[in-house]
Gaussian input, Z-matrix of N, CA and C with variables (Angstrom, degrees):
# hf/3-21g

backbone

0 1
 N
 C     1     B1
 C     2     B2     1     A1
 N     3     B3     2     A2     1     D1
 C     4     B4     3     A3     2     D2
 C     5     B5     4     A4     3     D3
 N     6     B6     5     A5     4     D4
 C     7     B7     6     A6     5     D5
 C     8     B8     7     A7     6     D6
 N     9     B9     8     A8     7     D7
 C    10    B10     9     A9     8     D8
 C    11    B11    10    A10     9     D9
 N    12    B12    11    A11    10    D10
 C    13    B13    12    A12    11    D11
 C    14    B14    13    A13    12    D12
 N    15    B15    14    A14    13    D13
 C    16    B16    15    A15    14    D14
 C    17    B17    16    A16    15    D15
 N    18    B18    17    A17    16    D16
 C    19    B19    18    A18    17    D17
 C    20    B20    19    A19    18    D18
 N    21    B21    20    A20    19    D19
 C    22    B22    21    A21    20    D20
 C    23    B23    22    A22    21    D21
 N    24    B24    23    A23    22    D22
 C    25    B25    24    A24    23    D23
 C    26    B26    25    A25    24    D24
 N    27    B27    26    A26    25    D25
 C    28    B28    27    A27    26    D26
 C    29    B29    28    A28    27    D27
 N    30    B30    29    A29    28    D28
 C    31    B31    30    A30    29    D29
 C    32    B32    31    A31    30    D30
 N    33    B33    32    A32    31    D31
 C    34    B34    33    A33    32    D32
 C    35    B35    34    A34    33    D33
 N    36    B36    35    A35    34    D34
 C    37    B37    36    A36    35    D35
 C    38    B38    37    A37    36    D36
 N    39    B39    38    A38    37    D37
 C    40    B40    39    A39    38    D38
 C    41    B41    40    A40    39    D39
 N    42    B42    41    A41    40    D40
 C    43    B43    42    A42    41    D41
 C    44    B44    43    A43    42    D42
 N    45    B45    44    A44    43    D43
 C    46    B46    45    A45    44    D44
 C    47    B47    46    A46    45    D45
 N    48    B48    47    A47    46    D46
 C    49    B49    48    A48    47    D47
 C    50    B50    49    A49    48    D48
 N    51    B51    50    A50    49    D49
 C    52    B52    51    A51    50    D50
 C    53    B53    52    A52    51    D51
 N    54    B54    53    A53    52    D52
 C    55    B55    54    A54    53    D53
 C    56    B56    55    A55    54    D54
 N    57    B57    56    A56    55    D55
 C    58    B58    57    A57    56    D56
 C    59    B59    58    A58    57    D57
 N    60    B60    59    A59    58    D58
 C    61    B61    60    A60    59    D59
 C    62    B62    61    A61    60    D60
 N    63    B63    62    A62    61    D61
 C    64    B64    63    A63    62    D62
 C    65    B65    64    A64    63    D63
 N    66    B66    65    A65    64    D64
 C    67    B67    66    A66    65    D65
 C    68    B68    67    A67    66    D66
 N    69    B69    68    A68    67    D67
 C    70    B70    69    A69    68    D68
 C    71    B71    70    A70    69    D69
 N    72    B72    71    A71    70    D70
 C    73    B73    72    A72    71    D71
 C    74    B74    73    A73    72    D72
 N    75    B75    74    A74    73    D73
 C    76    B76    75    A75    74    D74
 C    77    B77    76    A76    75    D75
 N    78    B78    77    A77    76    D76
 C    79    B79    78    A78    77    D77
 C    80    B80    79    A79    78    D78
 N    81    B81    80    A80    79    D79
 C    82    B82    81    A81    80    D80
 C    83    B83    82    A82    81    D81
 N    84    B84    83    A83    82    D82
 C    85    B85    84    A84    83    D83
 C    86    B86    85    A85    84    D84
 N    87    B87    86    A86    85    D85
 C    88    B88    87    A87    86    D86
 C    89    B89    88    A88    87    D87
 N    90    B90    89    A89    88    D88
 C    91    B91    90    A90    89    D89
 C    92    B92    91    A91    90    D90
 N    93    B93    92    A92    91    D91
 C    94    B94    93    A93    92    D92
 C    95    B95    94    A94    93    D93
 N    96    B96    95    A95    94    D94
 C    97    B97    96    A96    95    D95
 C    98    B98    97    A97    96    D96
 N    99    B99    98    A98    97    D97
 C   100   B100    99    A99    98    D98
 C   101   B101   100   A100    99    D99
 N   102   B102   101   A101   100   D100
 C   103   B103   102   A102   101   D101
 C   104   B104   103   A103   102   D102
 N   105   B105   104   A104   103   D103
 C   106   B106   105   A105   104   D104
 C   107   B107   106   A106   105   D105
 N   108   B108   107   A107   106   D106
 C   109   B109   108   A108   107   D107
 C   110   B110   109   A109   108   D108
 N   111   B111   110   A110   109   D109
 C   112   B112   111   A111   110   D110
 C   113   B113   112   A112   111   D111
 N   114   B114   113   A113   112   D112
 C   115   B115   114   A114   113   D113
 C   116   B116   115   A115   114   D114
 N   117   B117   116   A116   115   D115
 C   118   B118   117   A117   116   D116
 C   119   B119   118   A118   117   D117
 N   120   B120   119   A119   118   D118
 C   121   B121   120   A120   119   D119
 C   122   B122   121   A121   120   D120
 N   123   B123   122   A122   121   D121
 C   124   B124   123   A123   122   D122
 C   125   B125   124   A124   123   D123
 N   126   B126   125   A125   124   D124
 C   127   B127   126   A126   125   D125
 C   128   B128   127   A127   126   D126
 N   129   B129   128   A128   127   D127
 C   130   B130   129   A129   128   D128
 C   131   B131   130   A130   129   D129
 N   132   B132   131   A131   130   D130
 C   133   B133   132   A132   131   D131
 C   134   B134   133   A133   132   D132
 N   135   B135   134   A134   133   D133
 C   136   B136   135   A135   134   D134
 C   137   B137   136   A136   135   D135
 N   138   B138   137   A137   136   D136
 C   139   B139   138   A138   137   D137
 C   140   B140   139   A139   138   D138
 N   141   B141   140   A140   139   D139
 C   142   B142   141   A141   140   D140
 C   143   B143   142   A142   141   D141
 N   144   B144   143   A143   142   D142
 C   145   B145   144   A144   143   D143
 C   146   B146   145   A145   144   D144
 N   147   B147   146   A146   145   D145
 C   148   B148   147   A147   146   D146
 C   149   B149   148   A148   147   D147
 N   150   B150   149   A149   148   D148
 C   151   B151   150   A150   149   D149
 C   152   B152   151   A151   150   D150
 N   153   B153   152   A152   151   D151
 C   154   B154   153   A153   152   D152
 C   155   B155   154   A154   153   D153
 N   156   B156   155   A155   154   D154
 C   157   B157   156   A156   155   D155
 C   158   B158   157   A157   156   D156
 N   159   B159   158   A158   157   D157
 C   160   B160   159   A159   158   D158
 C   161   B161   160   A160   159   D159
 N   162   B162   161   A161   160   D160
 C   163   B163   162   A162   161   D161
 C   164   B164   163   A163   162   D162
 N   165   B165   164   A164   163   D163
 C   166   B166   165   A165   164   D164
 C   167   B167   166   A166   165   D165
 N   168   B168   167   A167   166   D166
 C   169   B169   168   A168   167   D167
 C   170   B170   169   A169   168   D168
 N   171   B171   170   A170   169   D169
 C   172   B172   171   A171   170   D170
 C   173   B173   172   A172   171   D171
 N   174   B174   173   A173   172   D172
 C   175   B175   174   A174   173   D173
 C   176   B176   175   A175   174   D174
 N   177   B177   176   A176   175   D175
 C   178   B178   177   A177   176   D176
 C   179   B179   178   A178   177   D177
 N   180   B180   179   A179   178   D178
 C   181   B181   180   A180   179   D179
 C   182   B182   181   A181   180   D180
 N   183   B183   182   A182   181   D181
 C   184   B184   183   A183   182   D182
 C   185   B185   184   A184   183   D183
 N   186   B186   185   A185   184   D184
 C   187   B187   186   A186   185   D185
 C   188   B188   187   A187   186   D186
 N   189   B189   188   A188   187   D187
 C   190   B190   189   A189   188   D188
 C   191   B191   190   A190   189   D189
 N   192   B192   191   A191   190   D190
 C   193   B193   192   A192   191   D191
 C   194   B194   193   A193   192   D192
 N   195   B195   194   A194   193   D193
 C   196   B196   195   A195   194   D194
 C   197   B197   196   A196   195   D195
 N   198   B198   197   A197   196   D196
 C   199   B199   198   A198   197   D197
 C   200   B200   199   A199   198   D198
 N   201   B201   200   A200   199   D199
 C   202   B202   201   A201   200   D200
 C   203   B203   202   A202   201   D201
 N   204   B204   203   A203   202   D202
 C   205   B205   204   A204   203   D203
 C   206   B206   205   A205   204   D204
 N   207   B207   206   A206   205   D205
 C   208   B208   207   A207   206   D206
 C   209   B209   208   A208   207   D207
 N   210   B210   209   A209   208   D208
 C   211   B211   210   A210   209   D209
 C   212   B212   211   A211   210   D210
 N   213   B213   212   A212   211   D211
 C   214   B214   213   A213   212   D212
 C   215   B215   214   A214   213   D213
 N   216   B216   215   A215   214   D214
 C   217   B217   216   A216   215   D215
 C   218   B218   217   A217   216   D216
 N   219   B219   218   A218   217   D217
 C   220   B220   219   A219   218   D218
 C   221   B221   220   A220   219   D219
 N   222   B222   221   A221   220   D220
 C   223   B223   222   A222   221   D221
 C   224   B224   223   A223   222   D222
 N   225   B225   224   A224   223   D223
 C   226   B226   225   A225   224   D224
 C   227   B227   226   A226   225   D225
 N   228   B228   227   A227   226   D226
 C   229   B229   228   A228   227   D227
 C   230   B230   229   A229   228   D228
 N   231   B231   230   A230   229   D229
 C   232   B232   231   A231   230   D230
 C   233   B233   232   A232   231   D231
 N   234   B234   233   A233   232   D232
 C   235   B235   234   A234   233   D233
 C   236   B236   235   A235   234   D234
 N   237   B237   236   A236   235   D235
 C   238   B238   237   A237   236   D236
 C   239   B239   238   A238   237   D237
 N   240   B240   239   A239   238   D238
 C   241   B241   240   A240   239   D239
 C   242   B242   241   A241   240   D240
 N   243   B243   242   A242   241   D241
 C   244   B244   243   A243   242   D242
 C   245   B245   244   A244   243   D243
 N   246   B246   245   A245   244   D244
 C   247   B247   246   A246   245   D245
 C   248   B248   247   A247   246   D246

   B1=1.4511
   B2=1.5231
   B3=1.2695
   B4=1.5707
   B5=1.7516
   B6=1.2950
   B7=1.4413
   B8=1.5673
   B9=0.9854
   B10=1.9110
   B11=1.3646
   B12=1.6180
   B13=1.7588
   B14=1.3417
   B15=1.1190
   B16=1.4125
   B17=1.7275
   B18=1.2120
   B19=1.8791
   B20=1.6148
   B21=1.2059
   B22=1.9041
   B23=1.4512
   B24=1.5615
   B25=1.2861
   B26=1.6207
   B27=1.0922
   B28=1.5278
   B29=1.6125
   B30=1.2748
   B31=1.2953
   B32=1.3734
   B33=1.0441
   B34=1.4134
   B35=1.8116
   B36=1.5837
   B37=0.6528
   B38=1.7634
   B39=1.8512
   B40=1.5324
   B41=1.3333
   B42=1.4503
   B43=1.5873
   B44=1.4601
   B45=0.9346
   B46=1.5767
   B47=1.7133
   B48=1.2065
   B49=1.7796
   B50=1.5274
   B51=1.7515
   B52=1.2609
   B53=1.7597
   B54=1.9556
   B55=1.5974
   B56=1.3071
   B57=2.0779
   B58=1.0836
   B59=1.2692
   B60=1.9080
   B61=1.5428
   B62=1.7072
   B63=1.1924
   B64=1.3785
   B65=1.2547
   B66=1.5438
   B67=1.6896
   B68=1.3640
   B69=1.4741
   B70=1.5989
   B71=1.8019
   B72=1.4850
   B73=2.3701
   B74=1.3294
   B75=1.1415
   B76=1.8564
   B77=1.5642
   B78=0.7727
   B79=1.7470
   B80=1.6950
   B81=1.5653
   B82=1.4024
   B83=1.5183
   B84=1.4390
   B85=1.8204
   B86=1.8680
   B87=1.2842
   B88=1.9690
   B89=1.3941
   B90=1.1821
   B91=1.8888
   B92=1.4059
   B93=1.9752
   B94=1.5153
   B95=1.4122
   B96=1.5706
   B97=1.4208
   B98=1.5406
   B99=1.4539
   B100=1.0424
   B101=1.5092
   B102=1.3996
   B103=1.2356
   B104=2.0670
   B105=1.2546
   B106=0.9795
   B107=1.5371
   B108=1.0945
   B109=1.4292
   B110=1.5563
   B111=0.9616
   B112=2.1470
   B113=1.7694
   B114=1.6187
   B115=1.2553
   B116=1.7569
   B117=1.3259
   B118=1.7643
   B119=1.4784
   B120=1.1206
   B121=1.5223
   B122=0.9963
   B123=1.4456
   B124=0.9777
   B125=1.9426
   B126=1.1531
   B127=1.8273
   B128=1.9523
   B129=1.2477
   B130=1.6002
   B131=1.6454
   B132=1.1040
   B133=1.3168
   B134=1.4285
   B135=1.3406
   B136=1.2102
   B137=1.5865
   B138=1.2773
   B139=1.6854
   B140=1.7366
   B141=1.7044
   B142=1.1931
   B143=1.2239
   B144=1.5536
   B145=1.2683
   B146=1.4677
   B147=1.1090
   B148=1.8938
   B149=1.3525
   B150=1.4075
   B151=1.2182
   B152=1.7038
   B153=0.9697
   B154=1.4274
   B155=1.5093
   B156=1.3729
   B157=1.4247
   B158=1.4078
   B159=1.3538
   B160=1.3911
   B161=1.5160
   B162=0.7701
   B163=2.2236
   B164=1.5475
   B165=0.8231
   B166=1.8019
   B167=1.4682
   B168=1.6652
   B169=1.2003
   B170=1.2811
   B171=1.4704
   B172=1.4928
   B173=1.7924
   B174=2.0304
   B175=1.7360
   B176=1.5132
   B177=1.1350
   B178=1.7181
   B179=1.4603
   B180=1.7256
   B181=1.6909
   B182=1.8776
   B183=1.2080
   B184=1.4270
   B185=1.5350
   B186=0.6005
   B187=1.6470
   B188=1.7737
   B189=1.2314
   B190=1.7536
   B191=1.5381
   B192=1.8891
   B193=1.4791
   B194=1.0717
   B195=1.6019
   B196=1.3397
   B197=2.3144
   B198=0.8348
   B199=1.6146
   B200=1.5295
   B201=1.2795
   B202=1.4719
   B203=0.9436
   B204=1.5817
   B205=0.9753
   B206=1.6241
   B207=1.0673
   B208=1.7408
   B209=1.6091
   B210=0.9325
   B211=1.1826
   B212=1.4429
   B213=1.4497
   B214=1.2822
   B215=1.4846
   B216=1.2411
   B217=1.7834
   B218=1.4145
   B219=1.3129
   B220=1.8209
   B221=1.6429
   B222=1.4645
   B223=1.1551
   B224=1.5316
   B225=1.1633
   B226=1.7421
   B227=1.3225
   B228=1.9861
   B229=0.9557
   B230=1.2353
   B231=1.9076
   B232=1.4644
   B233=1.8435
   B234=1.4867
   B235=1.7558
   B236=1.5710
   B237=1.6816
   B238=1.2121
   B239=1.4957
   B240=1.6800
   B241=1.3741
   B242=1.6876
   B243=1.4339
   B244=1.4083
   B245=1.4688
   B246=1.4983
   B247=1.3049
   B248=1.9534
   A1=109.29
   A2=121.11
   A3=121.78
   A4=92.93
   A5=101.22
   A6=128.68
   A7=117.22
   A8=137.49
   A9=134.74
   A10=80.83
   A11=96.49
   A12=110.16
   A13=92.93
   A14=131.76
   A15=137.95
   A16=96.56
   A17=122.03
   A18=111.15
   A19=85.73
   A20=99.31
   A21=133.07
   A22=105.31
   A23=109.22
   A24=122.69
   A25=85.84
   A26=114.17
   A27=128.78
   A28=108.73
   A29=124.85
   A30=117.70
   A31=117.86
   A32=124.79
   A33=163.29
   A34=97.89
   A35=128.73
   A36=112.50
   A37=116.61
   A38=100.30
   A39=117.22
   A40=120.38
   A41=126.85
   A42=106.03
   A43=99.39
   A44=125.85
   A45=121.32
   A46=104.39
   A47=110.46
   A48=101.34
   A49=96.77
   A50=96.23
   A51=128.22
   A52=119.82
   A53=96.29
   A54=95.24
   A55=114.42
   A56=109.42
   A57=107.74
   A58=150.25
   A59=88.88
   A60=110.47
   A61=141.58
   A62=113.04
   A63=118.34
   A64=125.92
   A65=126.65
   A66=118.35
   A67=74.45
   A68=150.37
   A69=162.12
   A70=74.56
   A71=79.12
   A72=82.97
   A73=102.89
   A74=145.90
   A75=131.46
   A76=87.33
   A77=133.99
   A78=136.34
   A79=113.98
   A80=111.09
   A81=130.56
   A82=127.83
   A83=84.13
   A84=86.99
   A85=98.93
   A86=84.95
   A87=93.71
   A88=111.38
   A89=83.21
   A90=108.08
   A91=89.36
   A92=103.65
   A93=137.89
   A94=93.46
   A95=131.33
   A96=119.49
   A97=105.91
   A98=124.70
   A99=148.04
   A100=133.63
   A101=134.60
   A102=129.29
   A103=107.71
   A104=103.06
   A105=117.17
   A106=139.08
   A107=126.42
   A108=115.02
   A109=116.71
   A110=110.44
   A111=112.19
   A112=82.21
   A113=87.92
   A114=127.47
   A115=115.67
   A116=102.01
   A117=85.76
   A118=96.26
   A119=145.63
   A120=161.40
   A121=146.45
   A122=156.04
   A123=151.49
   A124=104.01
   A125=102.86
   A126=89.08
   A127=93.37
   A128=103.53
   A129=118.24
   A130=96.94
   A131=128.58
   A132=139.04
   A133=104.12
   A134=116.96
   A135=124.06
   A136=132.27
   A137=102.14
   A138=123.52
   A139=108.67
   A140=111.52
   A141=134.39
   A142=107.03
   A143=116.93
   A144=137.54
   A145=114.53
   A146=122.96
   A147=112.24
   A148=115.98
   A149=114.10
   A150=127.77
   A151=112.36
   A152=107.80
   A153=119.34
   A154=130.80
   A155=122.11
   A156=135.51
   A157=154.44
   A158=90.54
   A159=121.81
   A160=128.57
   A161=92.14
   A162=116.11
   A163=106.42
   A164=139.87
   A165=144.39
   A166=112.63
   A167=113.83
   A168=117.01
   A169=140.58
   A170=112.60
   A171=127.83
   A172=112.78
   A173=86.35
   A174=92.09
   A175=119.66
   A176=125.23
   A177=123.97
   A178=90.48
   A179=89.59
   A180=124.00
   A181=90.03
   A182=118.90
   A183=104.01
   A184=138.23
   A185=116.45
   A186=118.98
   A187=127.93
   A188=90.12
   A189=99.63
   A190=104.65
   A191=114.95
   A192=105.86
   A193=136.05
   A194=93.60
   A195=129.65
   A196=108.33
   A197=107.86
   A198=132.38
   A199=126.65
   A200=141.64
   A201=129.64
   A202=109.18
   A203=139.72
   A204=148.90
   A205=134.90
   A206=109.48
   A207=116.95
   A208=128.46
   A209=133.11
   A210=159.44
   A211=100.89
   A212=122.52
   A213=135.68
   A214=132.51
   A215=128.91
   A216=132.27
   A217=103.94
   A218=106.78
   A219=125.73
   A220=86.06
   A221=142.41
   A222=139.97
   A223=121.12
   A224=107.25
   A225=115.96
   A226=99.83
   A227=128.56
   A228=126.32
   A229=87.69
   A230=115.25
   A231=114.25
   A232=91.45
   A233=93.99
   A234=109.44
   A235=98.56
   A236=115.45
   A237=117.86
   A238=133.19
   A239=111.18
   A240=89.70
   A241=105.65
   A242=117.87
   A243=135.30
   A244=95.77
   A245=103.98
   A246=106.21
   A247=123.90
   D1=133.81
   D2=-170.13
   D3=-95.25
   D4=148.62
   D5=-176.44
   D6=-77.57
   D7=132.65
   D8=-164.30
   D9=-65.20
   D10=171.79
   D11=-173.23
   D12=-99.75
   D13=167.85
   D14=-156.06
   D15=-104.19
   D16=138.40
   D17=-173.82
   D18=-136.41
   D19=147.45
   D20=-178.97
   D21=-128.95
   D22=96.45
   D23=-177.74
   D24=-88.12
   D25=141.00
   D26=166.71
   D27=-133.59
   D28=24.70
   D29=142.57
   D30=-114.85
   D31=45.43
   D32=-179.45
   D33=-103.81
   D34=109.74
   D35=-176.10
   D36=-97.47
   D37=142.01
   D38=-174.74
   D39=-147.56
   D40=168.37
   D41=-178.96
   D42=-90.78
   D43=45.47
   D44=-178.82
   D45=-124.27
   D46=124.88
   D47=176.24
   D48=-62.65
   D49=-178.43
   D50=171.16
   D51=-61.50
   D52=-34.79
   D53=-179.79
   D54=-66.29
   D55=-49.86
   D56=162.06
   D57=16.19
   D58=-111.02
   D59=142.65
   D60=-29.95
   D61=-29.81
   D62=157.09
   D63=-90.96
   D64=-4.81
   D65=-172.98
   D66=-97.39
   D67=-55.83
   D68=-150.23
   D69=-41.36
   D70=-72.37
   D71=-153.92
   D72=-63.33
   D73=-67.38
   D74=-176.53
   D75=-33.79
   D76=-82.96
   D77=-169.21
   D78=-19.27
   D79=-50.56
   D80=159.04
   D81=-36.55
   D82=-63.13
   D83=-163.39
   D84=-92.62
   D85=168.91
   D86=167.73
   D87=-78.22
   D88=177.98
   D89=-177.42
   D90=-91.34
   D91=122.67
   D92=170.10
   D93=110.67
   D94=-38.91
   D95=-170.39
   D96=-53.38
   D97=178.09
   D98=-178.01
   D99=-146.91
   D100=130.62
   D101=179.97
   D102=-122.92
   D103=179.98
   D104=171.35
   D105=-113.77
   D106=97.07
   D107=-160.82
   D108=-100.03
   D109=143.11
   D110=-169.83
   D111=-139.44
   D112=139.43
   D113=-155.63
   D114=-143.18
   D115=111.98
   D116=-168.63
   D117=-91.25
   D118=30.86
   D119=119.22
   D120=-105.77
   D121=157.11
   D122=-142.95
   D123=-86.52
   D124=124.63
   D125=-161.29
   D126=-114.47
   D127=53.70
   D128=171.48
   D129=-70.57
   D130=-42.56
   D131=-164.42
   D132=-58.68
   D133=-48.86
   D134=-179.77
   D135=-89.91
   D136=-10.35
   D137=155.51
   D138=-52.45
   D139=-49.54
   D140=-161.16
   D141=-67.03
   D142=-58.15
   D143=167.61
   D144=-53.79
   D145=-58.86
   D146=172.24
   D147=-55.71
   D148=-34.73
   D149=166.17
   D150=-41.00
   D151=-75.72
   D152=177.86
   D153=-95.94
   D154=23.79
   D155=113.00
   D156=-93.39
   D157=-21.45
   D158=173.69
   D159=-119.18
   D160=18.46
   D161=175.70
   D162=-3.11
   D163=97.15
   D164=165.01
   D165=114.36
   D166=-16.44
   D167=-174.37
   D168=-65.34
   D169=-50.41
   D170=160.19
   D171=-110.44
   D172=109.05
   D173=167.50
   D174=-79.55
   D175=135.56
   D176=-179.77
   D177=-107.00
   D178=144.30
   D179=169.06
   D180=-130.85
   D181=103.62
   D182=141.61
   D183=-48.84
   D184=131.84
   D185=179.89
   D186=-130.06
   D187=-9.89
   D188=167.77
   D189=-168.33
   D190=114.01
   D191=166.58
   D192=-127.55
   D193=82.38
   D194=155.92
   D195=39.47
   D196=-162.55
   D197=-53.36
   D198=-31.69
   D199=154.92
   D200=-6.97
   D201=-42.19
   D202=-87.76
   D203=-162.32
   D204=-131.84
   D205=140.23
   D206=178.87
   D207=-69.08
   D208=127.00
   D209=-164.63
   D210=-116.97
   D211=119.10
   D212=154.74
   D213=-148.79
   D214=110.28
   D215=177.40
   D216=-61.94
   D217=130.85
   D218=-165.75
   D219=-112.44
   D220=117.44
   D221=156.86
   D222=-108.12
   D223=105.00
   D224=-171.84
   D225=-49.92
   D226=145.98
   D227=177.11
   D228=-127.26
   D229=-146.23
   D230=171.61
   D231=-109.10
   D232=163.10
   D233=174.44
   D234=-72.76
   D235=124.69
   D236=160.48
   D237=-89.85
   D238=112.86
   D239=-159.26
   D240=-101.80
   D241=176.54
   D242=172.26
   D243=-40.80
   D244=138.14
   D245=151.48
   D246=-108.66

């Protein structure tokens, strides 16, 4: 039996931002797992930002764009480093 995918509501209110909350969970799961992140804004900002701190790490699939709210699958990869 396969296991539910793990979801990170971040309009869920906490003192922790949204980036936060998403470096916490990639940090969590392994490389290939996957979570779900819901966003009561457009969380392009933070695509950008993993992007360019974290280079290979979090793959994005949109899956709902919003408004109300955003829907996106976070798939852990490996960190790509400088060669």
């Amino acid at each position: 039996m396969a296991t539910a995918e793990r979801v990170l509501d971040t309009r869920v209110a906490t003192t922790r931002s949204c980036a936060e909350q998403t470096n916490d969970t990639l940090d969590e799961i392994a490389v290939g797992d996957s979570f779900v992140l819901i966003a009561d804004h457009d969380p392009v900002g933070l695509q950008y930002m993993l992007a360019a701190e974290r280079p290979g790490v979090a793959n994005w699939e949109l899956l709902d764009d919003g408004p109300p709210y955003w829907r996106v699958r976070i798939r852990k990869g490996q960190l790509k480093t400088a060669r």
